[in-house]
C-alpha positions as CSV (number, residue, x, y, z in Angstrom):
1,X,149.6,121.9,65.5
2,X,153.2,120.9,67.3
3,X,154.3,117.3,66.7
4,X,153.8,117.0,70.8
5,X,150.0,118.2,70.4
6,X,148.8,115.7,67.8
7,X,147.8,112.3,68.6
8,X,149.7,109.4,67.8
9,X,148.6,108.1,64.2
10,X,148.6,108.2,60.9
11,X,149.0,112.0,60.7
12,X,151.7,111.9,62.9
13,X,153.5,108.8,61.3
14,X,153.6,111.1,58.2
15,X,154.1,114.7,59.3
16,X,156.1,114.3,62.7
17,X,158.4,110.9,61.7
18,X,156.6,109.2,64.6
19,X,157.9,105.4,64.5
20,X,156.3,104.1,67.3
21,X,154.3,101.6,67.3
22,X,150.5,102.8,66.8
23,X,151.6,105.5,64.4
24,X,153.4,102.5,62.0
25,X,150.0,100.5,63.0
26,X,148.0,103.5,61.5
27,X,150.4,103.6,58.5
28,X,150.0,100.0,57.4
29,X,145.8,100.5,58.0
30,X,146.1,103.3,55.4
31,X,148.4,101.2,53.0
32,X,145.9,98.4,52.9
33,X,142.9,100.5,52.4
34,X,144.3,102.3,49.7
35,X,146.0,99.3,48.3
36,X,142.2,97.5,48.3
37,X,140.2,100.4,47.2
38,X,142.8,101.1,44.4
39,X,142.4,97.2,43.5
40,X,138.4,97.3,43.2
41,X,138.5,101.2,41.6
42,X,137.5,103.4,44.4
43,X,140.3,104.9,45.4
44,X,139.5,109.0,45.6
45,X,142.3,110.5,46.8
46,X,141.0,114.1,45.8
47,X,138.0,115.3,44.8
48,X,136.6,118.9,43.3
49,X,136.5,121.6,45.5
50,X,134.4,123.6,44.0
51,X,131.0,121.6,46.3
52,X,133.2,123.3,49.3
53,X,134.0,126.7,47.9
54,X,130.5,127.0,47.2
55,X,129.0,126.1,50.2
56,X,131.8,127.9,52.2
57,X,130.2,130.9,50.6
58,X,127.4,129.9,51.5
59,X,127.8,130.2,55.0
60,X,129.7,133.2,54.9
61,X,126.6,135.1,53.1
62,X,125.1,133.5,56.8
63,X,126.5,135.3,58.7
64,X,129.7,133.0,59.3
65,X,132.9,134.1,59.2
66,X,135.8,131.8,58.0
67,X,137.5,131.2,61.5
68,X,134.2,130.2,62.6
69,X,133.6,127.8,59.7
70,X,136.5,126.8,60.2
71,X,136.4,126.1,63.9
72,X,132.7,124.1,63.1
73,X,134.3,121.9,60.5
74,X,137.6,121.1,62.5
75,X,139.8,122.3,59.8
76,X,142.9,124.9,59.4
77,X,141.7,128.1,58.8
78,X,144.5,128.6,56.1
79,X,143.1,125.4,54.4
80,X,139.9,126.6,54.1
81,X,141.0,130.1,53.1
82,X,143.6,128.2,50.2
83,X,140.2,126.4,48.9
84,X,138.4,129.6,48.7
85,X,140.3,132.9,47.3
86,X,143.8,130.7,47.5
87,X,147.1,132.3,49.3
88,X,147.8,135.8,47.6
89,X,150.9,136.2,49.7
90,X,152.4,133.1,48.0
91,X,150.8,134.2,44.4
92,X,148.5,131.2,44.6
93,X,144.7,130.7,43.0
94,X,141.7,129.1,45.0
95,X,142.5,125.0,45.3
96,X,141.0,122.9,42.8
97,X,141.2,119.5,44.4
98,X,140.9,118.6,48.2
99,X,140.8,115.3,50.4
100,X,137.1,113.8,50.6
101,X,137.1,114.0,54.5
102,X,138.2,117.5,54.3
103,X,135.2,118.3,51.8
104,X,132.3,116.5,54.5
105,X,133.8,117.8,57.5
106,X,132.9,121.2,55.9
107,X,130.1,120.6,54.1
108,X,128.7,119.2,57.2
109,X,128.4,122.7,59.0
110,X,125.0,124.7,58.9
111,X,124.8,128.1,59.8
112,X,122.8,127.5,63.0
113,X,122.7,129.8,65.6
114,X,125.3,128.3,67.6
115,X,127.9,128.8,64.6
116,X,127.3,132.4,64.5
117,X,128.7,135.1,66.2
118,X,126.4,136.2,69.0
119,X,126.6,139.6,67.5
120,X,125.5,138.5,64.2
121,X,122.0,140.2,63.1
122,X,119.5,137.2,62.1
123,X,115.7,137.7,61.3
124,X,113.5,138.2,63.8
125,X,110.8,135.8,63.0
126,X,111.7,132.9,65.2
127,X,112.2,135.3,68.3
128,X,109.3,137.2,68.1
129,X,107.1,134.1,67.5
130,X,108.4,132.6,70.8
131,X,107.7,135.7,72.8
132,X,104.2,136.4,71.1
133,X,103.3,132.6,72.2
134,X,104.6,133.3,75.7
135,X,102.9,135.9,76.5
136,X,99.6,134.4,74.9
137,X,99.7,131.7,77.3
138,X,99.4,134.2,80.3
139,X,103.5,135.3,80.4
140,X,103.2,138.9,81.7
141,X,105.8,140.5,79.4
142,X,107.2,142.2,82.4
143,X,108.7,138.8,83.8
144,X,109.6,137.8,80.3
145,X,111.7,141.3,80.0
146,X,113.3,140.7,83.2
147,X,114.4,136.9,82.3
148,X,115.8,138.7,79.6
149,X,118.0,141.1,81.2
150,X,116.3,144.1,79.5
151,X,113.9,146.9,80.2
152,X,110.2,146.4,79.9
153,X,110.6,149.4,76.8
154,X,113.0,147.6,75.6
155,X,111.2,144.6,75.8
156,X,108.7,146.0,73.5
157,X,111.1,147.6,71.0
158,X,112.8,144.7,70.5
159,X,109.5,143.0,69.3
160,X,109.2,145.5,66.4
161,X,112.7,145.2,65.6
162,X,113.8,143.9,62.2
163,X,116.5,142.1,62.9
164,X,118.1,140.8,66.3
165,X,121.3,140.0,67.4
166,X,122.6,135.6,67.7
167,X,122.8,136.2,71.9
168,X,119.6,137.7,71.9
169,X,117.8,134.8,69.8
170,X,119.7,131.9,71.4
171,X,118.4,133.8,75.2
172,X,114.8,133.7,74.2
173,X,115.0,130.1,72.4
174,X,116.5,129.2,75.9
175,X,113.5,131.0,78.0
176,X,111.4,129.7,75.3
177,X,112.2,126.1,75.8
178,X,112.8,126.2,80.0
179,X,109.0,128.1,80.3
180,X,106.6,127.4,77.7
181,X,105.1,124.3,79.4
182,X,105.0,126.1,83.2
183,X,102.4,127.6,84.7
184,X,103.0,131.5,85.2
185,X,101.0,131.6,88.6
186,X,103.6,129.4,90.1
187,X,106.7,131.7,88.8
188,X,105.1,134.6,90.3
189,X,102.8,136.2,87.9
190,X,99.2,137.4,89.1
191,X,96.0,136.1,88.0
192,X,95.6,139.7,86.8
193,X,98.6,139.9,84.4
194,X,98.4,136.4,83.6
195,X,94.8,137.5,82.1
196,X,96.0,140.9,81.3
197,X,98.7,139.3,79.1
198,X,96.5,136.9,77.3
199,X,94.3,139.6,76.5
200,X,96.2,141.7,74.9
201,X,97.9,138.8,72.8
202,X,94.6,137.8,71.6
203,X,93.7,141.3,70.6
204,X,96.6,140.8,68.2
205,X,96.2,137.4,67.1
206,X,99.4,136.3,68.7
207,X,99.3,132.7,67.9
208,X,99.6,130.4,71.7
209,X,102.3,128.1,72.5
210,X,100.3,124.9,71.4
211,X,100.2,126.1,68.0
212,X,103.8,125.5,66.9
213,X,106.0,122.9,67.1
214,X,110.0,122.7,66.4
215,X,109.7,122.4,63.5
216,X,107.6,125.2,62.5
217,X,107.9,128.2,64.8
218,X,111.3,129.0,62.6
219,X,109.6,127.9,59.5
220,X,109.3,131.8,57.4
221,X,106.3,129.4,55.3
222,X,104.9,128.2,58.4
223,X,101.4,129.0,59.9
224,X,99.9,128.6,63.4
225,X,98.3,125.4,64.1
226,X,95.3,127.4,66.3
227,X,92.9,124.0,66.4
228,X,95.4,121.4,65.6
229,X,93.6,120.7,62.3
230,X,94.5,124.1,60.3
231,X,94.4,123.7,56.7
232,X,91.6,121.3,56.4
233,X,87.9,121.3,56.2
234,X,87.5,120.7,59.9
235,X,90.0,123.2,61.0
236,X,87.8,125.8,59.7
237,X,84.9,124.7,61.7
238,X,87.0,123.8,64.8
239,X,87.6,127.9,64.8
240,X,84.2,128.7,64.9
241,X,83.5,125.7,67.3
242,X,86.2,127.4,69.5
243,X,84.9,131.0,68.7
244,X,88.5,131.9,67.1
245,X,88.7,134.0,63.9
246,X,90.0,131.8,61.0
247,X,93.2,131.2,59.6
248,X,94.3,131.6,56.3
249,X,95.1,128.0,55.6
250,X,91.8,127.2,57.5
251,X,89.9,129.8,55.1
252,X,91.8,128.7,52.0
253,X,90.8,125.3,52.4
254,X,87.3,126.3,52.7
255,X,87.5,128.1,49.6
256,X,88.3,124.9,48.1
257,X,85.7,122.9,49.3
258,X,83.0,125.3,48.4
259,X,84.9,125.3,44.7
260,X,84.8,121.6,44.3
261,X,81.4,121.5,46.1
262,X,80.5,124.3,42.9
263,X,81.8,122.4,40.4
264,X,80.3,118.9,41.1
265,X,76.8,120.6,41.3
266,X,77.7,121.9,37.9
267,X,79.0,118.7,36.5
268,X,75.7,116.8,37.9
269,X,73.6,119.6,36.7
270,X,75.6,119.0,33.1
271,X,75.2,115.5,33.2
272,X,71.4,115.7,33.7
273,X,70.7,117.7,30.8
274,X,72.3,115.8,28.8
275,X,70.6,112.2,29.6
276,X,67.3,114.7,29.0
């Protein structure tokens, strides 16, 4: 960064010989921190960067390149390339120490979908669920296609695909989130589609908009919530009250309860022949 880009401060005080008044403010600030963190022993001018190398990895395994990371943190790209396979050119190793603001700016960074590159390839899980619970709710999957921007055919390929691209992903999270509370009648869809597309969702067991929530629909471990209840006792018999086929968590915890139900008869059975 040139000496006329960076603001006036500490950083300039110290790389650009800035003598004005805010950056020899900023310098004195830093002196008596230091000087009172050194006094009560929590002074950490470096710590291990190891935490960052690591987790830099992490995120490249993601998906993320190192520009990107980079960009997401707010740090030089050569820094962060120094702290990870070091600078061969200049016959140097991977750092070993960096400065603790360094270290949470990038430990900070996730590999969300707006780090990646829109042509990364993610899973498809999160996408398809969205699309699924659209078009349960009565979204004719050829207005979802042409929100999209893609073909009808394609439309359907790209709900068997195994993987999709970021831009794809982030589009339908956006239709997903601008749509999934409006009624498709007043977007145009007919009262045919609209029962023609919930039709042919339910004949696959496409779970419905009201059964996810944020912070399930991307969950790999997550379920459908069909009756708002799944995973208990009640769930199961909201399902048949509702005439919809079970889930496994619903079914699962009626397994239970007919296993502890067993087993207390057995144990009361037990205890009666024994007072006999």
């Amino acid at each position: 960064m040139a000496a006329a880009e960076r603001e006036h401060g500490y950083a300039r005080y110290r790389l650009d010989g800035c003598r004005c008044y805010v950056c020899g403010f900023a310098r004195a600030q830093y002196d008596d921190n230091r000087n009172r963190a050194i006094a009560y022993g929590t002074w950490q001018p470096w710590v291990d960067a190891d935490p960052v190398r690591v987790h830099t990895r992490h995120l490249q395994s993601c998906g993320m390149g190192l520009r990107a990371i980079a960009a997401a943190a707010g740090v030089d790209r050569k820094r962060l390339q120094s702290i990870v396979s070091g600078r061969p050119e200049r016959g140097t190793g991977p750092q070993e120490k960096v400065r603790p603001a360094l270290a949470a700016a990038v430990l900070s960074v996730e590999p969300t979908l707006e780090n990646l590159a829109p042509s990364t390839l993610i899973g498809p899980l999160g996408t398809r669920r969205r699309l699924h619970a659209l078009v349960a709710v009565g979204w004719p999957q050829q207005y979802l296609a042409a929100a999209l921007g893609v073909t009808p055919n394609n439309f359907g390929v790209m709900l068997q695909r195994e993987h999709v691209l970021v831009r794809r992903a982030l589009a339908v999270r956006d239709l997903y989130d601008r749509v999934w509370r409006a009624d498709p009648a007043e977007h145009g869809a007919t009262t045919a589609g609209i029962s023609r597309a919930r039709r042919y969702a339910a004949e696959r067991r496409w779970a419905p908009v009201g059964a996810w929530d944020d912070d399930t629909i991307d969950d790999p471990a997550a379920f459908p919530d069909w009756t708002g209840q799944c995973g208990t006792l009640e769930g199961y018999r909201a399902h048949r009250t509702l005439g919809i086929s079970s889930c496994q968590p619903c079914r699962d915890a009626k397994a239970a309860y007919v296993r502890e139900r067993r087993e207390a008869l057995r144990a009361a059975g037990d205890g009666g022949r024994a007072a006999a």
